[in-house]
C-alpha positions as CSV (number, residue, x, y, z in Angstrom):
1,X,16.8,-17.8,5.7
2,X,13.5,-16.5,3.5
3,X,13.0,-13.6,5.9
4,X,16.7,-12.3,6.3
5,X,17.2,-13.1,2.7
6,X,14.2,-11.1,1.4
7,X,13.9,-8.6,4.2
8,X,17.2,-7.4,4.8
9,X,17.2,-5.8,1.1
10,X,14.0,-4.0,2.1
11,X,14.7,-2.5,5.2
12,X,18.7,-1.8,4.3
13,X,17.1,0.4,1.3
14,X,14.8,1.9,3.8
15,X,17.5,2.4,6.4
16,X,20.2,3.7,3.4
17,X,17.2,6.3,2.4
18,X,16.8,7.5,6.3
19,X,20.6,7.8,6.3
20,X,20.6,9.9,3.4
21,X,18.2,12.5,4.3
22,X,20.2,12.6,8.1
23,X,23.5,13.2,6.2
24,X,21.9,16.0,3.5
25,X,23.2,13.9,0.6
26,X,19.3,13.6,0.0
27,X,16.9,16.6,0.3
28,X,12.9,17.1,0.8
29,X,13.1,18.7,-2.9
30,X,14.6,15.3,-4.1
31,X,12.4,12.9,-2.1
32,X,9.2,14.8,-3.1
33,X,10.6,14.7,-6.8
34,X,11.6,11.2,-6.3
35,X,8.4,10.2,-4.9
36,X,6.4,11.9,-7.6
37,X,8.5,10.2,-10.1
38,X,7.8,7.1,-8.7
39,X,4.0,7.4,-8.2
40,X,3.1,9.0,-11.6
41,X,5.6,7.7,-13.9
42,X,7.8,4.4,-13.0
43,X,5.3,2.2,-10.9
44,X,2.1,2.9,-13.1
45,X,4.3,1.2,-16.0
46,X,5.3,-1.5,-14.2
47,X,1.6,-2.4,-13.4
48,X,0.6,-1.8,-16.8
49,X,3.7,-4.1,-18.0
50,X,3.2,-6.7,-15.2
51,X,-0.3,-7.1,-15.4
52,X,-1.1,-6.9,-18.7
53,X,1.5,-9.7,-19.5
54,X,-0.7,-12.0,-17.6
55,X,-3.4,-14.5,-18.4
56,X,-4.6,-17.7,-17.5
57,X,-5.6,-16.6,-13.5
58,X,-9.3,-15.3,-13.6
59,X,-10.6,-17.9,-11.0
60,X,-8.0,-17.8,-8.4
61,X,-7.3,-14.1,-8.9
62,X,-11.3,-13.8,-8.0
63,X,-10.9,-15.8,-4.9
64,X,-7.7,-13.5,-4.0
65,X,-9.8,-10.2,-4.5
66,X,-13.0,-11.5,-2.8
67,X,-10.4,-12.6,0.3
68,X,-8.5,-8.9,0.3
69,X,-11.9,-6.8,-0.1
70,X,-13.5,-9.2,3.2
71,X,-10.0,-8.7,5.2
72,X,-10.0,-4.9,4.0
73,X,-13.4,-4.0,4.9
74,X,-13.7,-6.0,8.4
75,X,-10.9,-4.1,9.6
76,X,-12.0,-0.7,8.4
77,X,-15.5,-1.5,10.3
78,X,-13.3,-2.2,13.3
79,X,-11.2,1.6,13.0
80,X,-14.4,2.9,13.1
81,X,-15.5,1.3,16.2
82,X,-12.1,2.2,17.5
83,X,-12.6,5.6,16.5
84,X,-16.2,5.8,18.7
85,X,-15.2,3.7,21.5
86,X,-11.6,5.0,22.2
87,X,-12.9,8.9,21.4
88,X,-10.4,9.5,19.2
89,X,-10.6,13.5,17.9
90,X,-12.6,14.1,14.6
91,X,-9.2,15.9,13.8
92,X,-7.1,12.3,13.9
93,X,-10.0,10.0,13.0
94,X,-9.2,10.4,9.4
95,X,-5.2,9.5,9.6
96,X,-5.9,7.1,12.5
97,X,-8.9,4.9,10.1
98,X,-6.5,5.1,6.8
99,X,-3.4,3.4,8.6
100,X,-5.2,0.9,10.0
101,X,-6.5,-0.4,6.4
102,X,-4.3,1.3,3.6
103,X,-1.5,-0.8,3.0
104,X,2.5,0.2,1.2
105,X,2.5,-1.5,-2.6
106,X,5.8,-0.6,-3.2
107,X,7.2,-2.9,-0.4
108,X,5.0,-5.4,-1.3
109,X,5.5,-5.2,-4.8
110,X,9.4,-5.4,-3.9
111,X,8.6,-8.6,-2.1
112,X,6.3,-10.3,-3.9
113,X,8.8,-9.6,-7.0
114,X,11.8,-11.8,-4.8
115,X,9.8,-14.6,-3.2
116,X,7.1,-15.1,-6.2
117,X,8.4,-13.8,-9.1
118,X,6.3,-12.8,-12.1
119,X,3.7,-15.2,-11.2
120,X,3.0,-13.6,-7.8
121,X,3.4,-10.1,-9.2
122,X,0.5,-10.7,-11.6
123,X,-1.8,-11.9,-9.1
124,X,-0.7,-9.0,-6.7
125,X,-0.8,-6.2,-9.2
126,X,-4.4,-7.4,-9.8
127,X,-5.4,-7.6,-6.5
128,X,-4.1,-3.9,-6.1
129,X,-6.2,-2.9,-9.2
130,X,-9.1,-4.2,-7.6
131,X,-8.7,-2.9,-4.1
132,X,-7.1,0.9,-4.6
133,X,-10.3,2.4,-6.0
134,X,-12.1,0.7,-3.3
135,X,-10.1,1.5,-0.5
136,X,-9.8,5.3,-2.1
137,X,-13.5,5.4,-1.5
138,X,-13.1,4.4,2.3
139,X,-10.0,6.4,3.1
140,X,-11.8,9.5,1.5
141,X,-15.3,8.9,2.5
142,X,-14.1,8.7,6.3
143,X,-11.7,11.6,5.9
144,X,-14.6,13.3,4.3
145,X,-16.8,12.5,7.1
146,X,-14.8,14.1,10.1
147,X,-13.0,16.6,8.2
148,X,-13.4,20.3,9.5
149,X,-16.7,22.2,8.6
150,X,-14.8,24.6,6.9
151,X,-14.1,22.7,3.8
152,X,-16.3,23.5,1.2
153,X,-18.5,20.6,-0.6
154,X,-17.1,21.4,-3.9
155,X,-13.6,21.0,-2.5
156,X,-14.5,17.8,-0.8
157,X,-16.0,16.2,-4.0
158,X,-12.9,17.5,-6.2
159,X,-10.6,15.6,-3.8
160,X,-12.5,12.6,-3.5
161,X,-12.8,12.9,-8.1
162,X,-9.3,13.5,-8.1
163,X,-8.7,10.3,-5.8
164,X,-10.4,7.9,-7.9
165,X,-10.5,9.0,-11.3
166,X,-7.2,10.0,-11.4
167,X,-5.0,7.7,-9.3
168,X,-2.3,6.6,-11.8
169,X,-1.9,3.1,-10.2
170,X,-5.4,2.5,-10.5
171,X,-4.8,3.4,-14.6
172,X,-2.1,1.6,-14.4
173,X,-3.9,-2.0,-13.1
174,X,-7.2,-1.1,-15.2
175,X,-4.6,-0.5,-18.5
176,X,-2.8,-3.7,-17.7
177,X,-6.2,-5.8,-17.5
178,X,-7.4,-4.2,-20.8
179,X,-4.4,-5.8,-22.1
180,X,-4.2,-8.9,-20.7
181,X,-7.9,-9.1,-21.8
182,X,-6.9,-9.1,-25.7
183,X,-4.7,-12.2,-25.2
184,X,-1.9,-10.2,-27.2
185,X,2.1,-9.9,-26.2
186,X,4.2,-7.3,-26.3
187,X,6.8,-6.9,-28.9
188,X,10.1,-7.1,-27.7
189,X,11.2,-3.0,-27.7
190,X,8.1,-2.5,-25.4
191,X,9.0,-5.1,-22.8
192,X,13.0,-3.8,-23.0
193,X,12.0,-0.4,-22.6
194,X,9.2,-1.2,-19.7
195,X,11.5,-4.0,-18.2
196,X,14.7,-0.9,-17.9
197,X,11.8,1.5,-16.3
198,X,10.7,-1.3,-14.2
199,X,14.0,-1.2,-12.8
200,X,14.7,1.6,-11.2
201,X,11.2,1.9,-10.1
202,X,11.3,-0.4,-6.5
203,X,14.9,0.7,-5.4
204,X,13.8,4.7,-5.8
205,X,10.8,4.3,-4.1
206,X,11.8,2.8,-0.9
207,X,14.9,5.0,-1.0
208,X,12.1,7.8,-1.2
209,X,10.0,5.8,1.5
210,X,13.2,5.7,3.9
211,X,13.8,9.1,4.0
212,X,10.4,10.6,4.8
213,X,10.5,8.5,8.0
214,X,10.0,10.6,10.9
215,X,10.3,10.1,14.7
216,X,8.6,13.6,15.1
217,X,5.5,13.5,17.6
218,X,6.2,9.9,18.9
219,X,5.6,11.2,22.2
220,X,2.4,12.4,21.5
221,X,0.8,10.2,19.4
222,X,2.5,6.4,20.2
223,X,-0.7,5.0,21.4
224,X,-3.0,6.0,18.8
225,X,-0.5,5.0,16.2
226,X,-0.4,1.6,17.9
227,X,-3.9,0.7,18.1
228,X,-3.6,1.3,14.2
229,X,-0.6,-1.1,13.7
230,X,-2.2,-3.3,15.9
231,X,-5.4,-3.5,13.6
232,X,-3.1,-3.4,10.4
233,X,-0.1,-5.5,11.4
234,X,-2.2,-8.2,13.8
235,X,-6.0,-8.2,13.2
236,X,-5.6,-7.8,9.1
237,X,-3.2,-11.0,8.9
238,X,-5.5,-13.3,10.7
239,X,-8.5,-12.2,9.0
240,X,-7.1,-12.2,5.9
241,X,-5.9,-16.0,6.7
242,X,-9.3,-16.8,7.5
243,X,-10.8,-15.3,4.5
244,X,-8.4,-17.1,2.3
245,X,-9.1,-19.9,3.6
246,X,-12.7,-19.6,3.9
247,X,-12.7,-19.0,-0.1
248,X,-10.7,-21.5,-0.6
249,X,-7.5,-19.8,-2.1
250,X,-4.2,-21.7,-2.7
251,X,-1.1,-21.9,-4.3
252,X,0.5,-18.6,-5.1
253,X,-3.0,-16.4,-5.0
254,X,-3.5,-17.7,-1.5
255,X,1.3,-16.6,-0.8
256,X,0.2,-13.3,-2.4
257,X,-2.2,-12.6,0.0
258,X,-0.6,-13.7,3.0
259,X,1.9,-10.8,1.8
260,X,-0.4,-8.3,1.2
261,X,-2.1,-9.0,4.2
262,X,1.1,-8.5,6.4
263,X,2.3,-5.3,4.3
264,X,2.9,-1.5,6.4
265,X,0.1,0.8,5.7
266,X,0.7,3.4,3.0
267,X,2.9,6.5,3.2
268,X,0.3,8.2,0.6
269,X,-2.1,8.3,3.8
270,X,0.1,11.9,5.0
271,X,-0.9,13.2,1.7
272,X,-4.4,12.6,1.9
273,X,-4.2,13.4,5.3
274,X,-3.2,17.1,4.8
275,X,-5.4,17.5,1.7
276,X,-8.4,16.7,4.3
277,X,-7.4,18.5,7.5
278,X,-6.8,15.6,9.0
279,X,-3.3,15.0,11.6
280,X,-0.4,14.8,10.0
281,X,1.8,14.4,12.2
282,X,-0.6,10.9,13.9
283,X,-0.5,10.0,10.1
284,X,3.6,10.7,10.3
285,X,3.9,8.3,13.8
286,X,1.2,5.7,12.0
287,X,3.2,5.3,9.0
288,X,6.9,4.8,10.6
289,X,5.3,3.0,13.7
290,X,3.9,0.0,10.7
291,X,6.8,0.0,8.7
292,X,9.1,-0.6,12.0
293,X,7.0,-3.4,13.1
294,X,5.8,-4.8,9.5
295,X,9.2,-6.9,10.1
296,X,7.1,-8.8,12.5
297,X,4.0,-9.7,10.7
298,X,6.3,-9.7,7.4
299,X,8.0,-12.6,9.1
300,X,5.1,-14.6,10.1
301,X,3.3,-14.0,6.2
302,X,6.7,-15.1,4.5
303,X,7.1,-18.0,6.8
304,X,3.1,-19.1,5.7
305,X,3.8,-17.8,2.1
306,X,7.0,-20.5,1.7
């Protein structure tokens, strides 16, 4: 009952966000606004909140990151081979290596919230802190790498600033940890007023998520955007497991990554995507391909996680 229980919730918020946009109740205007809302404003807060309210987890939380940034990183090195022995085009290699290795937090952090509670959101919203800039590096750096000639260098190296320095969920972690560093609580009216913006925060975003879902170019683009799911939904999972256990992770750092390991890759890869001249529309298939099929490996981390 642990996957229909916390699954269903997900993918019914997904599916009522698809359903939405296909009726016009919902519009790209309010998605985009929805989504920026989301990214900038309500999830950066809930880090900051969540994270910074935690303590007491330094050693396992170390083992966690150590585990994600080997899973992460293996996996990236295998896109890359993918990319050189399959031929992929320089125009998809970009969207094709980020969906393979970026991975959705706002799924995860919807999960983690249901099966683990506070506990596991602690550990996972420092994990993320830890991992975004780095895979920000990779995802930009490759895009960087077989994006057109055309692009100027000081338009490449504003992108790839903008990426890292100003990434609101990586202020948000890197806030949170300052916090959690000083050992101090929040008073009460803080933790009201960020436990009301927490809430609307997960329900908006994969509303938002649902209805940017697009079947456009399957045709096209289905085996490419395979091989990526296959690499992020199937080869991640298994060398995430082995890296957790290799480290030694347990209890709820070792559930947490299990999760993350198993999670879709990122819709903020289409962005990145179009800002780099990469294909938009592979990044489109990618993204609605791994979310489709994250039920899958979804099942098999919560199953491992319990």
């Amino acid at each position: 009952m642990i996957i229909l229980d916390t699954l269903f919730p997900i993918f019914a918020l997904l599916g009522l966000g698809r359903a939405l946009k296909q009726t016009g109740i919902t519009t790209d205007l309010f998605l985009k606004t929805a989504d920026r809302l989301v990214y900038y404003i309500f999830f950066p807060v809930m880090l900051f909140w969540k994270v910074g309210s935690s303590t007491g987890q330094a050693a396992p939380a170390l083992g966690l990151c150590a585990a994600g940034g080997m899973g992460v990183g293996l996996v990236c090195l295998l896109s890359l081979v993918y990319i050189n022995r399959a031929r992929v085009p320089a125009f998809q290699a970009g969207a094709f290596a980020q969906s393979a290795f970026r991975f959705n937090t706002y799924i995860g952090m919807a999960i983690i919230l249901g099966v683990l509670g506070e506990e596991g959101v602690r550990y996972f919203g420092i994990l993320i802190g830890i991992l975004i800039p780095c895979i920000n590096v990779a995802a930009v750096s490759i895009l960087i790498w077989y994006a057109s000639e055309k692009m100027s260098l000081a338009r490449k190296l504003k992108i790839f600033s903008r990426a890292l320095l100003s990434n609101p969920l990586i202020l948000g972690c890197a806030g949170g940890l300052m916090v959690s560093g000083t050992g101090l609580d929040f008073p009460g009216f803080m933790t009201n007023t960020f436990a009301l913006m927490s809430s609307v925060t997960l329900p908006l975003a994969l509303i938002s998520i649902g209805g940017t879902l697009s079947f456009n170019g399957v045709t096209q683009h289905w085996r490419t955007a395979m091989a990526a799911a296959v690499l992020k939904l199937a080869v991640l999972p298994l060398a995430g497991f082995l890296s957790l256990t290799l480290l030694g992770v347990d209890g709820t750092a070792f559930k947490v990554g299990m999760i993350f390991f198993c999670l879709p890759t990122s819709t903020a890869l289409y962005v990145l995507s179009a800002q780099l001249n990469s294909d938009v529309e592979l990044a489109s298939v990618a993204i609605m391909l791994s979310t489709l099929l994250s039920f899958i490996s979804l099942s098999v981390g919560l199953l491992m996680a319990s």
